[in-house]
Every structure is written in structure tokens, then in C-alpha cells.
C-alpha positions as a printed NumPy array, in Angstrom:
array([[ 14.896,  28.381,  59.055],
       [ 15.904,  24.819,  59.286],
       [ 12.159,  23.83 ,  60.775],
       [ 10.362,  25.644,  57.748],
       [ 13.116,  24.049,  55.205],
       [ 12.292,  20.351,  56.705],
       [  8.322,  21.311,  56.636],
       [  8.558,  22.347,  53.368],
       [ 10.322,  19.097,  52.457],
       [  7.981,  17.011,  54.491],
       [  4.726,  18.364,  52.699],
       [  6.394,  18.246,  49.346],
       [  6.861,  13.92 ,  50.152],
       [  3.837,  13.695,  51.3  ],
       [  1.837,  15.322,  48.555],
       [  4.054,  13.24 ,  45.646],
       [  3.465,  10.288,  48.019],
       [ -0.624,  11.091,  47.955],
       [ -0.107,  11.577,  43.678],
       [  1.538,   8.442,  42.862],
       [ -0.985,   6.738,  45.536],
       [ -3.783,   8.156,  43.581],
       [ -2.352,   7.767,  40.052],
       [ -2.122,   3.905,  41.01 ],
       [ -5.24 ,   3.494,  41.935],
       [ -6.906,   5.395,  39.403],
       [ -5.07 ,   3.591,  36.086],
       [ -5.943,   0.275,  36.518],
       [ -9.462,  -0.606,  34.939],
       [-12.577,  -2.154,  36.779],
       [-12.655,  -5.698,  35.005],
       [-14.987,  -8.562,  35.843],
       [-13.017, -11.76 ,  35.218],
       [-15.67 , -13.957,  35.881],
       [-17.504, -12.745,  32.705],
       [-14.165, -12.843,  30.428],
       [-14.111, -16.783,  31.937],
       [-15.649, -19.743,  29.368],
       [-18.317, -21.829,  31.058],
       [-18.661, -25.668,  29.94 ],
       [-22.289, -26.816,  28.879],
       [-22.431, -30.624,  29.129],
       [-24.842, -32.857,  26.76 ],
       [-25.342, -36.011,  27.498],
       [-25.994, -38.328,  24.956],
       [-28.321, -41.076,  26.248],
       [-31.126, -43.554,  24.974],
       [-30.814, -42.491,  21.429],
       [-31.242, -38.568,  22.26 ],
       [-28.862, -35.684,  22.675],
       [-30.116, -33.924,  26.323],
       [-30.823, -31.278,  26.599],
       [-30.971, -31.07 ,  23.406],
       [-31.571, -27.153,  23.07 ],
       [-29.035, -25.189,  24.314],
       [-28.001, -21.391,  24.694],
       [-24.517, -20.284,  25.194],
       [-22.441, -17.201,  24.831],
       [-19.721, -17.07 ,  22.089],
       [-16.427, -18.803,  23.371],
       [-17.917, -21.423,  25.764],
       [-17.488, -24.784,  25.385],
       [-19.876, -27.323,  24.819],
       [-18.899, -30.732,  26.015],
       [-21.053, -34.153,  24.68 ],
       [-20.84 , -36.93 ,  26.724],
       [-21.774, -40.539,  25.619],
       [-24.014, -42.491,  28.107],
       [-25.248, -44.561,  25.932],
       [-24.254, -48.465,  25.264],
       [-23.943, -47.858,  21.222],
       [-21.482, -45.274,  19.457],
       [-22.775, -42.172,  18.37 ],
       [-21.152, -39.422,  16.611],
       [-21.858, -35.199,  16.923],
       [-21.947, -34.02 ,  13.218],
       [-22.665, -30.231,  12.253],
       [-25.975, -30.233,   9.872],
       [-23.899, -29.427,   6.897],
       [-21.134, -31.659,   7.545],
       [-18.434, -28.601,   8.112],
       [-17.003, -30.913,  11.522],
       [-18.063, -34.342,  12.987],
       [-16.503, -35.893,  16.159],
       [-15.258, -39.69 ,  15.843],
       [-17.615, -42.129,  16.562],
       [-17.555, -41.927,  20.669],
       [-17.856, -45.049,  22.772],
       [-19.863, -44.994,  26.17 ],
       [-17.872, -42.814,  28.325],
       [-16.042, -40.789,  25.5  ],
       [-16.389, -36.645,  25.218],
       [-15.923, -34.617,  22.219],
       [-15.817, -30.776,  23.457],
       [-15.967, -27.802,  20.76 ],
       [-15.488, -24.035,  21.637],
       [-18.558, -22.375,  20.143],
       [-18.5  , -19.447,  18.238],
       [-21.989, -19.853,  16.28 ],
       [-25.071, -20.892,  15.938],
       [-25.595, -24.483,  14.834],
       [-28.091, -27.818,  14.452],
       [-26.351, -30.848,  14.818],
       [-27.381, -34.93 ,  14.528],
       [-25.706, -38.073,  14.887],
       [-24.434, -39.342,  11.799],
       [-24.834, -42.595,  13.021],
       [-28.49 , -42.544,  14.057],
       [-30.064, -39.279,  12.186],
       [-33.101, -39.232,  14.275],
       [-30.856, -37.63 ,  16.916],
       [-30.734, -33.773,  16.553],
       [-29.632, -30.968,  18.753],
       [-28.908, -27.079,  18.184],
       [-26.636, -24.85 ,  20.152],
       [-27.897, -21.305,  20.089],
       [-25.543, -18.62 ,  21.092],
       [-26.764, -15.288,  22.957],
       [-25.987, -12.093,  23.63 ]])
């Protein structure tokens, strides 16, 4: 009696042992943190040009400019809703993108760029 009582007691462990093994593993979702992660786009801003000065990116990555050049220059949204300072060779100005947008340099407005973000 005492072997069927212990067998009986041994299955019923292992079979709640085998549920809460199988509840774990099925309750946690499949996610892909690499796609959840920002990437930065850099621009350089060089010999009086913004390069590249197309670019696509999804919504929440950042977009980093870079000055290269010898003069200031400035990044300034086409309808003047944000502008960065006026950057001297070596300073960034980075801005977490959410839409699409043309920009120039405020400074020298033959310098254009758009950011284009995609699906």
C-alpha cells in the first residue's frame, strides 16, 4: 500500500512539476529587441553640403549632424518649428525623429536635406 501511496505521490510531483515547466515557458512572448532598439543615422556636414543629404529612417531613431566643416552651420526645420545652435567644427546636434521633414542651414540656405521616415 505504502509503494502505490508514494507512486501516486511521485506522479502527482512530477506532472505539477511538467505544468508549471510548461506554463513558464509558454507565457512569456517571442520579442525581437533588436527591432524595439533606435539606430543613429549620422550626417555630416561638410564643404557647404549636408551628406547624405537624403535620408530614410524609421520613427524613433535618431539622427545625429556632425559639423566637418571650418565655418558654423546651423540644422533648421523648413518651417522654422526647431533649429540647432550654430555648431562649430566638431559640434553634433542629434534629434529623435518622429516625422517627415526638409531641413537647411539657416546660415547658408543653399544647404538642404530631408529625413524621410519609413515603414
Amino acid at each position: 500500500m505504502k509503494t502505490i501511496k508514494s507512486l501516486v505521490i511521485s506522479i502527482t510531483t512530477l506532472v505539477v512539476g511538467m505544468s508549471f515547466v510548461l506554463l513558464l515557458f509558454t507565457s512569456f512572448k517571442n520579442t525581437d529587441v533588436s527591432s524595439n532598439t533606435p539606430t543613429k543615422h549620422v550626417v555630416s556636414i561638410y564643404q557647404m553640403k549636408f551628406t547624405p543629404e537624403k535620408i530614410q529612417v524609421k520613427k524613433g531613431d535618431v539622427v545625429e549632424w556632425i559639423n566637418k566643416d571650418f565655418v558654423p552651420h546651423d540644422v533648421t526645420e523648413i518651417n522654422k518649428k526647431w533649429t540647432s545652435k550654430p555648431l562649430k567644427q566638431g559640434e553634433t546636434f542629434s534629434k529623435v525623429i518622429t516625422n517627415n521633414f526638409d531641413y537647411f542651414c539657416s546660415i547658408h540656405i543653399v544647404m538642404k536635406g530631408s529625413v524621410t521616415v519609413k515603414n
